[in-house]
TIDO-594913 format. One record per residue (C-alpha): x, y, z; residue in one letter. Coordinates in steps of 0.25 Angstrom, whole numbers, padded with zeros to 4 digits, always signed. Layout:
BEGIN
XYZa
...
REM end
This chain:
BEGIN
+0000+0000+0000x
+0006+0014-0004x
+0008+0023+0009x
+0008+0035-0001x
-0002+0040-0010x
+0001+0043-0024x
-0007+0055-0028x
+0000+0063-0018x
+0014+0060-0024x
+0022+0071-0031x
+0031+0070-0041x
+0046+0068-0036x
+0052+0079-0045x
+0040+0089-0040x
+0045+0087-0025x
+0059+0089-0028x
+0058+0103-0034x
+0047+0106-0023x
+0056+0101-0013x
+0070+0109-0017x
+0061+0120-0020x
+0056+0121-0005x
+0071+0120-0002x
+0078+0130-0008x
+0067+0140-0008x
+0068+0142-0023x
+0064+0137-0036x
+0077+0139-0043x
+0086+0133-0032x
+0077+0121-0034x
+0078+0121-0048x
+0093+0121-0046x
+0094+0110-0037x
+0086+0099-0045x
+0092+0104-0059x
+0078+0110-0064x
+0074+0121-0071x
+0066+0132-0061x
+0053+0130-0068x
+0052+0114-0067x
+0055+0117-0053x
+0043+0125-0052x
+0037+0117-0061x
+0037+0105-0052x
+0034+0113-0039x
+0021+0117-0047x
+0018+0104-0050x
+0020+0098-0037x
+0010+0110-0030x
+0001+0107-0040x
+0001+0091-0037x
-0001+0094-0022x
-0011+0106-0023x
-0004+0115-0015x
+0006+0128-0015x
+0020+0123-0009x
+0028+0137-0013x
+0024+0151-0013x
+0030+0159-0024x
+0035+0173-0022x
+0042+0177-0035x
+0056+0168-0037x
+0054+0163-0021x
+0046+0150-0017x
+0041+0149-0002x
+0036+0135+0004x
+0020+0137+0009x
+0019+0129+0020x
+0013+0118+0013x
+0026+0117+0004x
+0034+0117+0017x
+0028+0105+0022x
+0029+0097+0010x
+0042+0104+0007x
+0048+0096+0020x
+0040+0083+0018x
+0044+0083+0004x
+0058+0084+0006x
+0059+0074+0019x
+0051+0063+0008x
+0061+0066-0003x
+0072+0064+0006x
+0066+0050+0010x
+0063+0047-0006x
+0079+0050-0007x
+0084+0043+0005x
+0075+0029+0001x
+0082+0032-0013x
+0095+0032-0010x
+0092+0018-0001x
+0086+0011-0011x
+0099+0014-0021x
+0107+0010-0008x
+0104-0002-0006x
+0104-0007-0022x
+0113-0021-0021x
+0109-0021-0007x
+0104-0033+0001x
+0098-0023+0012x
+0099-0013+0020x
+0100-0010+0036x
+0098+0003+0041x
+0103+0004+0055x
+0102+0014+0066x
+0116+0014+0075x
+0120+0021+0087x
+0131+0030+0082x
+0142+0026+0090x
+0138+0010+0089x
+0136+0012+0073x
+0151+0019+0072x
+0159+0011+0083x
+0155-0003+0083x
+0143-0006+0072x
+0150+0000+0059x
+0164-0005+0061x
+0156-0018+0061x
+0148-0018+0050x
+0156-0024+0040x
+0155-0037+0046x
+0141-0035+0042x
+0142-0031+0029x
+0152-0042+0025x
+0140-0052+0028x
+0129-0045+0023x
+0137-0037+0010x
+0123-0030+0003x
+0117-0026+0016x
+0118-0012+0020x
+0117-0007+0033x
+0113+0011+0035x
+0118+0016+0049x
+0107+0028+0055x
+0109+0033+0069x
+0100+0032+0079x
+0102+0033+0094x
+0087+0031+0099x
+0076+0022+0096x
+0069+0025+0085x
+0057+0021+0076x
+0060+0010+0065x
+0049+0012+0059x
+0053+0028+0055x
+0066+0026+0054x
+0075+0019+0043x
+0081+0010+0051x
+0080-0005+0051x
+0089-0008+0065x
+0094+0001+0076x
+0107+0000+0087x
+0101+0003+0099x
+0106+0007+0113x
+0097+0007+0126x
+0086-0003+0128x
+0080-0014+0120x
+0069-0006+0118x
+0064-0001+0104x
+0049-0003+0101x
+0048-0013+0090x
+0060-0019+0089x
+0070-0027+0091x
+0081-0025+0100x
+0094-0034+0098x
+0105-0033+0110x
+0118-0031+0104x
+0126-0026+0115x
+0127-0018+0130x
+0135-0007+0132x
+0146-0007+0142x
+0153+0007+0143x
+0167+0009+0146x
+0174+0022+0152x
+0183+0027+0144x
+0194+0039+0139x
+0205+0041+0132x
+0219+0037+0138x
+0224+0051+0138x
+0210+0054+0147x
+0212+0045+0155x
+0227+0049+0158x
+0223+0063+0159x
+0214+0062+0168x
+0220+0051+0176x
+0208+0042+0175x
+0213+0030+0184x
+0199+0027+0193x
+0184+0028+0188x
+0184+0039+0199x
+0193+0047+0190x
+0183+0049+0181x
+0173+0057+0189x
+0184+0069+0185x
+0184+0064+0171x
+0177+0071+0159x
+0165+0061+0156x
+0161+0059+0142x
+0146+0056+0140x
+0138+0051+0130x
+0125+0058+0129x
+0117+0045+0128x
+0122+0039+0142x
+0122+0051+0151x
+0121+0042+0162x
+0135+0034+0159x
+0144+0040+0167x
+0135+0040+0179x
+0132+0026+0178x
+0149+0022+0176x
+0153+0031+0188x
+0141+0023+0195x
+0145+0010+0192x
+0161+0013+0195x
+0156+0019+0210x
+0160+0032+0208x
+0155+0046+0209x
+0154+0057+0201x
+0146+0072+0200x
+0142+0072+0187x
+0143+0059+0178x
+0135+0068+0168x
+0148+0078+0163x
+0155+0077+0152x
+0153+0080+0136x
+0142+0074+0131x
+0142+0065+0117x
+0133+0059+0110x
+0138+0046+0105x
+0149+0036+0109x
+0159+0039+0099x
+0158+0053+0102x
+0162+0050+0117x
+0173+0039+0113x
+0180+0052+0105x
+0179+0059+0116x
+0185+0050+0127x
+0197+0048+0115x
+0198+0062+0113x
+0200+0063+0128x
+0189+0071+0134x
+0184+0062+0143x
+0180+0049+0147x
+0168+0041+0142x
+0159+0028+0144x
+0157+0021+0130x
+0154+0008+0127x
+0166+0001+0125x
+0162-0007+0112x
+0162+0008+0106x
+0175+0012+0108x
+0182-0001+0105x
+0192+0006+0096x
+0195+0018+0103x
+0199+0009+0115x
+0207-0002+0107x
+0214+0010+0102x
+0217+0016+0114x
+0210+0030+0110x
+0200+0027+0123x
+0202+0018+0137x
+0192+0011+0145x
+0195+0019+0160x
+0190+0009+0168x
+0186-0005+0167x
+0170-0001+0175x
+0160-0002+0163x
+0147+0003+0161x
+0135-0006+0156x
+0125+0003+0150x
+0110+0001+0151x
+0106-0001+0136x
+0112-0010+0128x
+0116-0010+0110x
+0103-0017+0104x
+0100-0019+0087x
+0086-0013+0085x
+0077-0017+0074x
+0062-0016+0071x
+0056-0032+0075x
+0049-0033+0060x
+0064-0030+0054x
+0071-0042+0063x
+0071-0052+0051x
+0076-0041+0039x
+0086-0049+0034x
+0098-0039+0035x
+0093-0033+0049x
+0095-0049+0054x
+0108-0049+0048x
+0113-0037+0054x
+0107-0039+0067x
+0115-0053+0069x
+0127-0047+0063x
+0128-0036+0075x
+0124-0046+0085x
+0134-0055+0081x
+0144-0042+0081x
+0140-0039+0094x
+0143-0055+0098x
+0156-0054+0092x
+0159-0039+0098x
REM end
């Protein structure tokens, strides 16, 4: 059944020159931009007011003004031509293709340990293409583009699954020139320290200083980021010290760039979990990649 009705379709070309049009202001500049003459442009425009009935510019001389009407359609037009390109380009994409994952990631979990990983899955599933989004909440599957989802917190998302790939255990840590400077030798030292914080886990630091049996004034100070990889470049630049999960900064550690302070870890509340809507579970590439990164995290 079509969830469109035909009659109130315009022609493509018609909405393009409406749409530069509304843009630029001008009729000329329109013209310009989609290689027309001046009057097929207006010509079109015509045509396209005449098919919907209604006035969508007011003309005052050479100067075109939108009415409100033509505002409004101006915006949904240009949103809707926006999606017609963006399908387009999809479609062309995935020509010789055997399907396509479109993934939202955690940003520091899709750049530190999922994309140096993904060959592996590529190598056994060579036509498949996998688009990396970002999302750092739940969302709605069914308005947004996304077949699957890295999630941190709670197995809890309303009409999906939830697949557990890992907990975090969160490490303290700073660069060794920090620590020296400083002379970090106790986990008492670091109530003098400069605390990095991750803007997600305000509560971090008080919950570590809680479990290690010390007491601080205000486990809250310190410069604020908002993603992990932005707080491990801090702690190696030398600003301060942080807690960041220790499979995050694998590399950074194994080169030396950061240490781990004190062996006292931190095991957070939520856990890593694969999101996926439940009528999408048996999609073919979605099950291939869902026991490829189960299998990582296994192997991890």
């Amino acid at each position: 059944m079509n969830v469109f009705r035909r009659g109130f379709l315009p022609n493509v070309g018609n909405l393009l020159a409406f749409e530069a049009t509304a843009r630029h202001g001008s009729v000329s500049r329109a013209a310009e931009e989609l290689n027309l003459t001046q009057s097929a442009v207006s010509r079109q425009i015509q045509q396209l007011e005449e098919s919907l009935g209604v006035s969508l510019f007011s003309r005052s001389r050479q100067r075109v003004v939108l009415t409100d009407v033509g505002r409004m359609y101006a915006s949904q037009v240009r949103s809707t031509l926006s999606e017609l390109s963006d399908a387009t380009h999809q479609a062309i994409a995935l020509s010789g293709t055997s399907g396509v994952l479109n993934l939202a990631t955690l940003p520091t979990f899709g750049t530190r340990w999922l994309i140096p990983r993904i060959p592996a899955f590529f190598a056994r599933h060579p036509g498949a293409t996998v688009n990396f989004g970002v999302r750092l909440v739940p969302f709605d599957f069914a308005a947004d583009p996304f077949d699957a989802a890295i999630h941190f917190g709670e197995p809890h998302w309303p009409g999906a699954v939830c697949e557990l790939l890992r907990n975090e255990e969160v490490v303290p840590v700073c660069s060794p020139a920090y620590r020296e400077r400083e002379n970090l030798r106790a986990p008492q030292d670091l109530t003098r320290a400069t605390l990095l914080q991750q803007s997600t886990r305000p509560t971090a630091w008080a919950e570590w200083f809680a479990s290690v049996g010390v007491s601080v004034g205000n486990p809250l100070r310190g410069p604020r980021f908002e993603q992990f990889a932005m707080v491990a470049q801090a702690a190696a630049a030398g600003l301060g010290a942080a807690l960041i999960p220790n499979f995050l900064i694998a590399d950074e550690l194994a080169s030396g760039r950061l240490e781990i302070l004190f062996p006292q870890s931190l095991v957070s509340g939520g856990a890593y979990y694969l999101v996926y809507p439940e009528h999408k579970a048996e999609t073919p590439l979605l099950r291939s990649f869902r026991d490829w990164i189960l299998s990582e995290i296994r192997q991890g």
